[in-house]
C-alpha positions in Angstrom: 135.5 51.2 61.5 136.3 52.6 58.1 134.8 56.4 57.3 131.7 56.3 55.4 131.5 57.7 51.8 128.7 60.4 52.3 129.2 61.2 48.2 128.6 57.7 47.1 124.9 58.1 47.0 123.5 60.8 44.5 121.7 63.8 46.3 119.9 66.7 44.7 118.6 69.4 46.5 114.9 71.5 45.6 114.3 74.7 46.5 110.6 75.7 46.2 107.3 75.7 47.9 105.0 72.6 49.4 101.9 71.8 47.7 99.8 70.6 50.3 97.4 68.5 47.2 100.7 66.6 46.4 101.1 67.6 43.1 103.2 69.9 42.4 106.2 72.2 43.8 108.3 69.9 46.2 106.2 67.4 46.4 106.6 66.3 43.2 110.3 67.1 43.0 110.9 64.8 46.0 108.6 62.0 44.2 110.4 62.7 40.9 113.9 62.2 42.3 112.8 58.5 44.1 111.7 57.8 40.7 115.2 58.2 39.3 116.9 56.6 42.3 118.3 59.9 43.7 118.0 61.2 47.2 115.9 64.8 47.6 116.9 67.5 50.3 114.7 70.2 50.4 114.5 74.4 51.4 110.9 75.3 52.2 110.2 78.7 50.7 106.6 79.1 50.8 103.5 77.2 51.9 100.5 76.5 49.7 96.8 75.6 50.4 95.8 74.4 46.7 94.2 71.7 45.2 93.5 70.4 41.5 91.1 73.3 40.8 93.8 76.1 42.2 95.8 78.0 44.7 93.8 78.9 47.4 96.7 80.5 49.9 100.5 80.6 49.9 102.6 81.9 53.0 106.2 82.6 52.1 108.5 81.6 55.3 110.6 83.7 57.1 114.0 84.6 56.1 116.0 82.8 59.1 114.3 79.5 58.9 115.3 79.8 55.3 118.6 80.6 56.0 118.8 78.0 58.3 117.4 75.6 56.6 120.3 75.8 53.8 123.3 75.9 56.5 122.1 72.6 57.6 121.9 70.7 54.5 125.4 72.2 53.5 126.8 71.2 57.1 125.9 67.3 56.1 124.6 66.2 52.6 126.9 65.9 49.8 124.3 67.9 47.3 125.7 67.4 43.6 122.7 69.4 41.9 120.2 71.7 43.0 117.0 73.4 41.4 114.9 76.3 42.6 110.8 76.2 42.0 108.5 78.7 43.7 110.1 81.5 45.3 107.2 83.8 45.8 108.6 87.3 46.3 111.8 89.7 45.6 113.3 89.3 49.3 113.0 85.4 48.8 114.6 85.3 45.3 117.6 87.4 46.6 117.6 85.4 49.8 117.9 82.3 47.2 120.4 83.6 45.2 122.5 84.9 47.8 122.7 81.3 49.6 123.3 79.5 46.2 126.2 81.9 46.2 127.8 80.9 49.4 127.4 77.1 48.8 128.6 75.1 46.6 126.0 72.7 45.4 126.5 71.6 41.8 124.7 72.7 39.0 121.5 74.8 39.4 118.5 74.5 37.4 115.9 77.7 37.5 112.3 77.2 36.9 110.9 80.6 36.9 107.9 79.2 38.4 105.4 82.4 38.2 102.2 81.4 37.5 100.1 78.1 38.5 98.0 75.9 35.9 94.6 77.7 38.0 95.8 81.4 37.2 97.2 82.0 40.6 100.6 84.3 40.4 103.1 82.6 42.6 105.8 85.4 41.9 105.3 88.9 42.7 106.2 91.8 39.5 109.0 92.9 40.7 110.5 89.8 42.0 110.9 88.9 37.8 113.8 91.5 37.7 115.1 89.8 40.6 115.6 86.6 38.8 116.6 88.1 35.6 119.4 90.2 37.4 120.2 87.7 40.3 119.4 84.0 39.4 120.1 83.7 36.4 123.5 84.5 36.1 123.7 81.8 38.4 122.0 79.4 36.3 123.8 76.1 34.4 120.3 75.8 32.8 116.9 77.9 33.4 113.7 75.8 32.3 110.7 78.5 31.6 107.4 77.6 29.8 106.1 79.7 27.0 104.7 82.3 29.2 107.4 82.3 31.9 109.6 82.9 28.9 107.7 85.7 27.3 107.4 87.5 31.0 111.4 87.2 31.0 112.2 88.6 27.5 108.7 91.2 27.3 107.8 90.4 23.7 105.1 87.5 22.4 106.1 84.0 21.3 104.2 82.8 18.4 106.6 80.8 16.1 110.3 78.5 16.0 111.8 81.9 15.0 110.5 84.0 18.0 111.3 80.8 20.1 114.6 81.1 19.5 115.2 84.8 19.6 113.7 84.4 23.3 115.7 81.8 24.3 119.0 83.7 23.2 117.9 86.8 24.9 117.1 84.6 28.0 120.9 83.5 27.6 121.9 87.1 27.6 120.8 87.6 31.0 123.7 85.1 32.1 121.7 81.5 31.9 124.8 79.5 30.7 122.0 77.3 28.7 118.0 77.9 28.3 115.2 75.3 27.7 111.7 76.9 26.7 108.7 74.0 27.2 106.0 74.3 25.0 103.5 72.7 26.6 101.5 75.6 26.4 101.6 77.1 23.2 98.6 76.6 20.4 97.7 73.7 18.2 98.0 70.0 18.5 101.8 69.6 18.2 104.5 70.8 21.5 107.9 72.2 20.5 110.5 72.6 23.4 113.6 74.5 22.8 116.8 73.7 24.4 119.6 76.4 23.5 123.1 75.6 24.8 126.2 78.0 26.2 128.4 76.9 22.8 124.8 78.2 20.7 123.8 75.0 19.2 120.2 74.2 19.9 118.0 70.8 20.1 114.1 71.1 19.4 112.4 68.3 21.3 108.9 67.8 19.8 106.2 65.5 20.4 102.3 65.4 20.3 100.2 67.5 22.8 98.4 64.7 25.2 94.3 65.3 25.2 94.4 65.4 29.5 93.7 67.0 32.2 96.3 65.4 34.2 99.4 67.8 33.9 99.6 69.2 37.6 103.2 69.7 38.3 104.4 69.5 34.8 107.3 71.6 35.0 108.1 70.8 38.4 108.6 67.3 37.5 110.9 68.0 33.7 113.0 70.1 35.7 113.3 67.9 38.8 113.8 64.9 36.3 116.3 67.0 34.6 118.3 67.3 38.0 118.2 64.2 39.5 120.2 62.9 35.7 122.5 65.4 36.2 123.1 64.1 39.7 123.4 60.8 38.6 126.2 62.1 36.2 124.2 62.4 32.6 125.4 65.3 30.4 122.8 68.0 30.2 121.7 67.1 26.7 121.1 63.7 27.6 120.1 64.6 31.0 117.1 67.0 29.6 116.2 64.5 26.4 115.2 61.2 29.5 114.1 63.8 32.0 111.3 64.5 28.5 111.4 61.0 28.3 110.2 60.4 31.7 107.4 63.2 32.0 105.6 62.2 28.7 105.3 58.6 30.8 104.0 60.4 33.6 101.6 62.1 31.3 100.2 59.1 29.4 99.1 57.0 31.7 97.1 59.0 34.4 95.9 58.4 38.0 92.8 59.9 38.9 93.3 62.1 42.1 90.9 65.8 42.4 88.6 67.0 40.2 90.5 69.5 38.1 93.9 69.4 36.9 95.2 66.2 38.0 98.7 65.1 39.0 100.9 62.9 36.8 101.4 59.6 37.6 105.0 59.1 38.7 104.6 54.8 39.2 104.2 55.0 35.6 108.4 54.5 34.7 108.2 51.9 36.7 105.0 49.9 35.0 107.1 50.3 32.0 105.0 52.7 30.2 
């Protein structure tokens, strides 16, 4: 019986917390990557009680599960890109980095995550150095939203030209390429910035949505953005659907809680 081809299939593997209202973190990384056809592995990092109005509790896992949890995968899946999401605390981010080290898993996307949509910090102070000084010199491409980015580079961002400064000084930290999401910057009108390693830069504009429905947001571009790159898109092109694909999510919502909603992932599919 001929040797099966274990690579054929495109696999991805995530890297964050579980969102026990479904929404965000993993949950919508894993639904994200069905949506595109691509398999989803997962590390557990933390554990979240939350729901459309906000985080109510997080429990980070211990360190050997963790560790364990990445030996396996690498023992059997044939992972050809990887992304990190909610990593909670300094010990975890260096745990994280350490084990993306030692394996080989493709390309990694880092989304900073710090902060959820309800105000709940889902990174600890000092764990931001650790990303800065650990992860991202790791990083084919780090994905951080307007205040993720401003956290990362300590100075506000209020214009294109600020955008871009922050994005090159993000890229000085070691991020081979940087996209800043502007989802949550002023006005009626959203601006992402995607700066690459050879310095050329795309904007990637489009009109803000009047909704509610934007749990998991980031989650979902940069698990979209992933699961392209495992398919074998470029990262331009890669990033430019995976924007493609969350504005659909975006525009026609399911109604699930009472606060900030989750997007609806069928919606690719209903050919919106």
């Amino acid at each position: 019986m001929p040797k099966q081809n274990i690579t054929q299939f495109p696999q991805i593997l995530t890297i964050a917390g579980i969102d026990s209202s479904g929404g965000a973190g993993i949950n919508a990384d894993i639904v994200t990557a069905f949506a595109h056809q691509v398999y989803a592995a997962t590390v557990v990092i933390a554990i979240t009680a939350q729901n459309t109005y906000g985080v109510q509790a997080t429990d980070l896992l211990p360190p050997t599960i963790i560790e364990q949890q990445f030996a396996s995968i690498n023992d059997d899946l044939a992972i050809r890109a990887v992304k990190t999401g909610m990593l909670g605390d300094k010990l975890h981010v260096e745990m994280v980095a350490t084990a993306l080290e030692k394996y080989d898993f493709g390309p990694i996307i880092v989304d900073p995550v710090m902060i959820a949509k309800g105000g709940a910090r889902l990174l600890t102070a000092d764990a931001i150095t650790t990303i800065k000084t650990r992860l991202l010199p790791l990083a084919t491409l780090v994905t951080p939203n307007l205040l993720e980015a401003e956290a990362l580079v300590n100075f506000k961002i209020n214009d294109e030209q600020t955008l871009i400064a922050a994005a090159k000084e993000i890229q000085q930290l070691g991020a081979q390429n940087v996209l800043i999401k502007g989802g949550h910057g002023q006005g009626h009108h959203v601006k992402d910035l995607l700066l690459l390693a050879n310095g050329q830069y795309h904007i990637l504009a489009n009109n803000k949505l009047a909704t509610q429905r934007t749990h998991g947001t980031g989650d979902t571009y940069a698990a979209a953005i992933v699961s392209n790159l495992a398919t074998g898109m470029g990262l331009v092109d890669a990033v430019f659907a995976a924007k493609e694909y969350l504005m659909n999510t975006i525009k026609k919502p399911i109604i699930v809680g009472h606060g900030h909603g989750p997007l609806n992932h069928w919606a690719q599919a209903e050919g919106e």
